[in-house]
N, C-alpha and C positions, 0 to 999 in steps of 0.2 A: 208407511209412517206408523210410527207405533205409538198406540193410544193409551191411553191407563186412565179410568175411572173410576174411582172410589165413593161408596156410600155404605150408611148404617149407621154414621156415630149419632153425638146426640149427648142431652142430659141425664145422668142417674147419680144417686145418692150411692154413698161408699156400701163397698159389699155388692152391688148390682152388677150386671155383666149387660155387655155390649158383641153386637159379631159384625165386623167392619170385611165389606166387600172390596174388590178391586178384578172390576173386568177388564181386561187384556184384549188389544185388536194389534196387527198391523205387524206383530213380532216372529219373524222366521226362524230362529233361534231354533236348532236341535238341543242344544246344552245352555240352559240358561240360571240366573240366580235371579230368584223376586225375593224383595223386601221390603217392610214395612218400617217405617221410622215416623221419629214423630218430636213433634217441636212446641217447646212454652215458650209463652213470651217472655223475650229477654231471653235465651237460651240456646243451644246449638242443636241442631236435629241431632238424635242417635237413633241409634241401629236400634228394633225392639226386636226382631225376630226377620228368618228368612230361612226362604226353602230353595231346594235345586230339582231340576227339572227330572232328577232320579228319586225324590219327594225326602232327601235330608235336610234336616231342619234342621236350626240356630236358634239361640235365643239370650235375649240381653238377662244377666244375674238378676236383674231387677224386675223382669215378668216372669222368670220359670218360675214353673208349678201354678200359674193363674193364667196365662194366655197360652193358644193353640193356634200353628201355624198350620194350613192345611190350602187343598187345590182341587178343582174340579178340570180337570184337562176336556172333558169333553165342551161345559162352558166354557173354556178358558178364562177363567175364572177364580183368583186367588182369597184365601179368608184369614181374619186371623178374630179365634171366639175368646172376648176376654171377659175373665172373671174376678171374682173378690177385684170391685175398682176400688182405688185408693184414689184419694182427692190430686197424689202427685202425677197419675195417671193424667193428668189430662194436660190434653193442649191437641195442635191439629195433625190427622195420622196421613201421612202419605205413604204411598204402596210407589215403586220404581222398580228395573228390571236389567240387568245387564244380560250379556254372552257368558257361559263358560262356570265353572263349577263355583257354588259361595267361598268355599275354604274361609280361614281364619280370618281374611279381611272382608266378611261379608258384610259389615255394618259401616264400612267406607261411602260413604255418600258421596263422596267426588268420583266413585269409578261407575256411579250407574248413571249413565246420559238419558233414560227416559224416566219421566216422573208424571203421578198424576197432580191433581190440582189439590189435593187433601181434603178432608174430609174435620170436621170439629167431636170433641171430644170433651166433654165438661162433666170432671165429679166431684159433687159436693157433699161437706161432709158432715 
């Protein structure tokens, strides 16, 4: 059974950075996609970013050049370090993980069946 726990968020004032965690149990996956999405209220989760298990990364128009997608395979272990927050930045991040390479639909949130339980994110500005 595959696990996914996310921590790190939390409150900062705009321009401050945050590095949200997501440890991985339970997933056998030789070829996998993790990603990181994240949800405001009132609003639909999107894709912010995601890596494949050959460490290619994605990333939503709206964090490149401020967030880093990155993995520790030995923890199994995924991170994403976000910087310059902006107040739209916030809402709650979940980390999820399919089979099989990101490719261009990697920000589909209907094709990844494990999720963790999210983690809050709040920047004020």
């Amino acid at each position: 059974q595959v696990q996914l726990v996310e921590s790190g968020g939390g409150s900062v004032q705009a321009g401050g950075s945050l590095r949200l965690s997501c440890a991985a149990s339970g997933y056998t996956y030789s070829s996998y996609c993790m990603g990181w999405f994240r949800q405001a209220p009132g609003k639909e989760r999107e894709g912010v970013a995601a890596i494949d298990s050959d460490g290619s990364t994605s990333y939503a128009d709206s964090v490149k050049g401020r967030f880093t997608i990155s993995k520790d395979n030995a923890k199994n272990t995924f991170y994403l370090q976000m910087n310059d927050l902006k107040p739209e930045d916030t809402g709650t991040y979940f980390c999820a993980i399919r089979t099989g390479a990101c490719g261009d639909a990697w920000a589909l949130n209907s094709r990844y069946p494990d999720w963790g339980q999210g983690t809050q994110v709040t920047v004020s500005s």
